[in-house]
N, C-alpha and C positions, 0 to 999 in steps of 0.2 A: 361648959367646955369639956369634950373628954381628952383623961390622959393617956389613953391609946396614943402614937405614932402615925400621923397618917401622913405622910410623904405624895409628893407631886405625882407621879409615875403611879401608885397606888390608886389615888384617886382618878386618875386617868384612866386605867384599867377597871373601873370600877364602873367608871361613867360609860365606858363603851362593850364591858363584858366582852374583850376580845381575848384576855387572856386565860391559861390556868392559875400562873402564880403571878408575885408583883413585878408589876413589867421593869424593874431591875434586871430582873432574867430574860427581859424582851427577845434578845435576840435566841435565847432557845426555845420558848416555849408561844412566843407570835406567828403565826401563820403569816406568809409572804408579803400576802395579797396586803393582811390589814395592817402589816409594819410598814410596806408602802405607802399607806395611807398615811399613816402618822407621820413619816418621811417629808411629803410632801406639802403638809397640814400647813396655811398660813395661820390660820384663826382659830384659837380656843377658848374655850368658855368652862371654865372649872369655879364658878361662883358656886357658896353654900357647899363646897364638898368635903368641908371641916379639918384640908388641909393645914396644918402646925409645923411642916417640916420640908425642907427641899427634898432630901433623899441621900442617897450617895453619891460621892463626886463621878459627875460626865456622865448620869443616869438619862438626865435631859434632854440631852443635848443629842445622847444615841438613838433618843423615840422620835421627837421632835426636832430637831437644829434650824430649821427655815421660820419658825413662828416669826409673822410681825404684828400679830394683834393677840391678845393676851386678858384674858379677866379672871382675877383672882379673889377679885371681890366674896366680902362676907366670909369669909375663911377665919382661920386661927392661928396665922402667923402674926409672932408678938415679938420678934427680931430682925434688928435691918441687915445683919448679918446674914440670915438665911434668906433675905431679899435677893440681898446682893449674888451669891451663892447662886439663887435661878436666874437673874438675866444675864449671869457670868458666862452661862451657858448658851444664850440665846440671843448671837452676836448679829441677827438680822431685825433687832425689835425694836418697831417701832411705836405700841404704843401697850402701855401697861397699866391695870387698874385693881387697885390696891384697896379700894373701897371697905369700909368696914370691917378692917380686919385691927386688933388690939394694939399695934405698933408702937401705942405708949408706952408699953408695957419695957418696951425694950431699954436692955443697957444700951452705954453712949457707943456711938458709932466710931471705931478707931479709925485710922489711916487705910485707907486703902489706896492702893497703887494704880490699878488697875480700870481706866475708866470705860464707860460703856459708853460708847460714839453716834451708835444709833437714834437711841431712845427722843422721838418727839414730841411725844403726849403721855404726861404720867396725874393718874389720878388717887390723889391721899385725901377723899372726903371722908368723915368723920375714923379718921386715924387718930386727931388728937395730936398729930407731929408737932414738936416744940420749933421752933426756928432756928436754934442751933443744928440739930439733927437735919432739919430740913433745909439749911447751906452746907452740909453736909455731904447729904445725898444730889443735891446740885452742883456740886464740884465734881462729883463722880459722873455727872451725867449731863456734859456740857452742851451737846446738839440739842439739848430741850426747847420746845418754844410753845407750847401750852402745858399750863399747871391747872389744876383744879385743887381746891384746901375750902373748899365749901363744909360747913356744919363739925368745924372743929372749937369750938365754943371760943373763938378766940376773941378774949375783949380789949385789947391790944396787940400795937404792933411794935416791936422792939426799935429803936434804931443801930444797925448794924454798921459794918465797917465795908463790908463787901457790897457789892455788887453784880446781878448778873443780867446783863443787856442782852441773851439769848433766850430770854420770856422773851414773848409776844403777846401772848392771852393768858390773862389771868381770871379765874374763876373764883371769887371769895365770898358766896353769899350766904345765906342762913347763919354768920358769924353772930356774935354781942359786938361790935363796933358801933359806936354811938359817936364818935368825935371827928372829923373829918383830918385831926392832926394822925391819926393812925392810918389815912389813909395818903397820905403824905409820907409818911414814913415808908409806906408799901411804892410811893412814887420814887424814892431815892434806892429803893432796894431793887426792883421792875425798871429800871433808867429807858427803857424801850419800850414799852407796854401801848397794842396797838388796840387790842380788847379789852375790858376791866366790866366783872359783872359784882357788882354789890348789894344785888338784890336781895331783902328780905335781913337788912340788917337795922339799925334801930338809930342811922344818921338822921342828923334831924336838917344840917343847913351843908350846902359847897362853900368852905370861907377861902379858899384859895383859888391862884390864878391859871390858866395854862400851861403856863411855861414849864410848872413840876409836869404836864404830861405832854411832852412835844411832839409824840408822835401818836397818840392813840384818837382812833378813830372809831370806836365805838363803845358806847358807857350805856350800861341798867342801871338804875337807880330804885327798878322799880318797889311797891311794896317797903320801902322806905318813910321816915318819921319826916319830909322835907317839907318845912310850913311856910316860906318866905320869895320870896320874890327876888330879893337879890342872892339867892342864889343863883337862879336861872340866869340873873344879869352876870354872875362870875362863870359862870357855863358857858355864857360867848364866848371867854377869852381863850378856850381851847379851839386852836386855830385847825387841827386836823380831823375835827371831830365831824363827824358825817352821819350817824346813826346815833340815836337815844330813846332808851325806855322811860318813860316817867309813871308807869300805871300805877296808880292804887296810890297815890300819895297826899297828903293829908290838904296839901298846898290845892289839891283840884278836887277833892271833895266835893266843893260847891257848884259845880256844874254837873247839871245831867246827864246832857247831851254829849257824846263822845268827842262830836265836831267838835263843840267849844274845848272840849280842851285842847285835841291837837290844834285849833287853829289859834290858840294865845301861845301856845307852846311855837309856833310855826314863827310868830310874832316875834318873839323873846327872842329866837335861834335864827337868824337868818343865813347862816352858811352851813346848816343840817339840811340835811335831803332827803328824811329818813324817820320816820314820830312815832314810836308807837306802833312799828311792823308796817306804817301807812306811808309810802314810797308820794312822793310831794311831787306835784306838776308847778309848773309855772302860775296856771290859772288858779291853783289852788293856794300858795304862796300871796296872788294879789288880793283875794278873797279875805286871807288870814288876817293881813297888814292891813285891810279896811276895818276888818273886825276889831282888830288890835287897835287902833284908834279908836273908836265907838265906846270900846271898855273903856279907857282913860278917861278919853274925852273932858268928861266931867266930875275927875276927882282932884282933889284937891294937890296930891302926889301925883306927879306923873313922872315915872322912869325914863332914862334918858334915850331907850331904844323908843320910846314915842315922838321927843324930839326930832330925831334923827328921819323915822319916817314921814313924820309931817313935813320936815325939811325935802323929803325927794318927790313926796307925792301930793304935798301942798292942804290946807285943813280939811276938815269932814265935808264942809260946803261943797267943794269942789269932788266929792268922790258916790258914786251910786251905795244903797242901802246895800248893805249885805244880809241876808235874810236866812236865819239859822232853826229853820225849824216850821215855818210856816204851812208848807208842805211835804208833813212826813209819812205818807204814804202815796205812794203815784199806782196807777194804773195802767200795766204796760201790755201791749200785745204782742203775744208768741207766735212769730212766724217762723217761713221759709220750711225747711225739712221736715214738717211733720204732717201729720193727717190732715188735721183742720187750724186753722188758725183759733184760738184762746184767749181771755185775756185771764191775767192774773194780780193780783194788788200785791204791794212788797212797802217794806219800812224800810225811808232812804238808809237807816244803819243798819241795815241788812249788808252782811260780808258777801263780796260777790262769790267766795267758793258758796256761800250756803244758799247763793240765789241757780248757781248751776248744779246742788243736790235738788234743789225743787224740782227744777224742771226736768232733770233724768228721771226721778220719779213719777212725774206725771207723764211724761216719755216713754216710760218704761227704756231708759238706755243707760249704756255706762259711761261713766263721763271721762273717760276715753274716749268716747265713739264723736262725740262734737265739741264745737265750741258759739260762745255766741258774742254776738256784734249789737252794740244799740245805735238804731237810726232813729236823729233825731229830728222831729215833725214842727213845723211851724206854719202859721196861718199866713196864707197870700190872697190878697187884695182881690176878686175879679169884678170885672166893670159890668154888670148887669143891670136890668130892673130891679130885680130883686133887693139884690145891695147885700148877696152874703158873701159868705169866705168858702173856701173849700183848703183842706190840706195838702200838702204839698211834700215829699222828701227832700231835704237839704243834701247837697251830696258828701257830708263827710261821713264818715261811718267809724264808729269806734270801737277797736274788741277788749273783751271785758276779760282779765283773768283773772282766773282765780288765785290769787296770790296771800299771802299771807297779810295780813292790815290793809287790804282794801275793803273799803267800803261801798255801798250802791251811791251814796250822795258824790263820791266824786268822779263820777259817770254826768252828772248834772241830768238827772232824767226829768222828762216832763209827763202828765197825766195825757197818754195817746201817742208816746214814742213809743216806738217798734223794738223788740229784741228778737234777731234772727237768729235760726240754731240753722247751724251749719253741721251735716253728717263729714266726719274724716275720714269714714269706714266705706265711703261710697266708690264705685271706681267710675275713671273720666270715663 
């Protein structure tokens, strides 16, 4: 760390070489042009500029006053006093990132009077903030409604007195939490909490019910120690819950195939819409719940969300095979917009963004310029001598995006369905 002085305004001056001296003196020694610029600046980025100091008072607020996006990250401010001191300044912010900078380091935080109203998103990953401090600076900063406290080695969670129901999203991953009672604790403390990412911590089970989280709607878990089954079955009881990660967890180790996991996972959760970045259809839902019987079927344990399905969809006798693998690569043909029609082979867990990087590339185009549609082929009857089949297009047609957790197998493609690339760039 050096013990030079480097102040906000300095570093600023430093980062854009607009000044002579430290834009303290801004207004006599800034040229018009580029003190308007700072004037008007919503967004700055002063990470790594080995900032330790606000400046003098109202230095900030004269360069810059309109910031609502702010990175302070990696810096060497190690007081929440001189915290306080620059967003005192910068009454339009709305969101601040504190990231790696020594904060521990700091005395306790006194009374301050003065709260800042704006602030939405405040980021203290690996600051090391104590939870005193950090109800602290959440008193001062009551319109918050995303925190991030990711990688501050925390292996516990206090139980406090207070409470603040203006989180929404909480960010706590790469912590030591290992016991899902600290995560309880973060339930009483978060009374609102609509996100909760816990990924990359060292929980091994969910022993609790929903009711600690009433309104959160989406939980990572992923990269987690989670070895049991009933926790998945205490995971239903989060009634708003819509979205969940479960990647990399010890519990699904044993399956290869990505389907099977999301489709036991799809099983276990039936009021998620959402596995794994993989956005759930109906069709694929029905698929799952067969699957999900299939695996029970014949153990000895069978959890009660097995029951329940057997109760609506009646036993495996009664329901078609689901077949998870048998054909994992199809061979499809490239049509419509291009030169010549192609065929190309693909592995049904092929991500459909990485199936429209193929084909721009074999295209030569940007994947801007199209998009594509799978038509899908099935064999019709014709009444000849012969006695053969000829193919036929079905007319529904389905477009494929490329979104984030889709995969090719829930397209349902067969070996001799069509993928059509449509140009966007073309005019009518």
């Amino acid at each position: 760390m050096n013990d030079s002085v480097v102040t906000f305004c300095s570093a600023l001056s430093k980062k854009f070489a607009d000044t002579t001296q430290e834009c303290e003196d801004i207004k006599i020694h800034m040229r018009a042009d580029i003190f308007q610029d700072h004037i008007s600046r919503l967004i700055l980025a002063l990470d790594g500029c080995g900032i330790n100091s606000p400046g003098d008072e109202n230095a900030i607020k004269s360069v810059c006053p309109h910031l609502k996006d702010l990175d302070l990250s990696h810096n060497f401010l190690s007081e929440w006093m001189h915290v306080i001191q620059i967003i005192s300044q910068l009454q339009s912010l709305k969101f601040l990132n504190l990231s790696h900078n020594p904060l521990y380091l700091s005395q306790s935080l006194g009374e301050v009077h003065n709260k800042h109203n704006t602030l939405q998103n405040l980021v203290l990953n690996n600051t090391k903030i104590n939870f005193d401090a950090l109800c602290k600076v959440l008193e001062i900063c009551p319109c918050l409604e995303e925190l991030h406290l990711s990688l501050n080695e925390y292996e516990t969670v206090p139980i406090i007195d207070q409470q603040f129901e203006n989180i929404k999203s909480l960010h706590f991953s790469s912590n030591n939490i290992k016991s899902w009672y600290h995560v309880q604790n973060l339930a009483r403390i978060f009374t609102s909490l609509k996100k909760l990412i816990l990924s990359e911590n060292d929980i091994d089970s969910v022993s609790s019910v929903g009711d600690e989280f009433p309104y959160l709607e989406y939980l990572s878990l992923s990269n987690t120690q989670i070895n049991d089954w009933n926790s998945l079955d205490n995971l239903r009881t989060f009634s708003k819950l819509k979205e969940i990660r479960l990647n990399s967890i010890p519990l699904l180790n044993g399956f290869k195939k990505e389907k099977e996991r999301v489709f036991l996972l799809m099983g276990w959760l039936p009021h998620v819409f959402k596995i794994n970045g993989s956005i759930l259809n109906e069709s694929e839902r029905d698929d799952a719940e067969r699957y999900f019987i299939r695996y029970y079927k014949d153990k000895v344990e069978k959890p009660s969300r097995y029951h329940e399905i057997v109760k609506l969809r009646g036993d495996l006798c009664d329901l078609a095979d689901v077949k998870l693998g048998k054909r994992d690569i199809v061979s499809l043909l490239i049509t419509g917009d291009v030169e010549q029609s192609f065929e190309v082979e693909f592995d049904t867990l092929t991500l459909t963004r990485d199936v429209y990087k193929t084909v721009s590339q074999m295209c030569n185009l940007n994947l801007k310029q199209f998009r594509l549609l799978l038509k899908e082929k099935e064999n019709i009857a014709i009444d000849n001598s012969d006695n053969k089949y000829e193919y036929m297009f079905i007319p529904k047609v389905t477009v494929m995006f490329p979104r984030e957790g889709r995969y090719l197998y829930m397209y349902h493609p067969k070996n001799g369905d069509e993928i059509e690339l449509q140009r966007l760039d073309f005019e009518n």
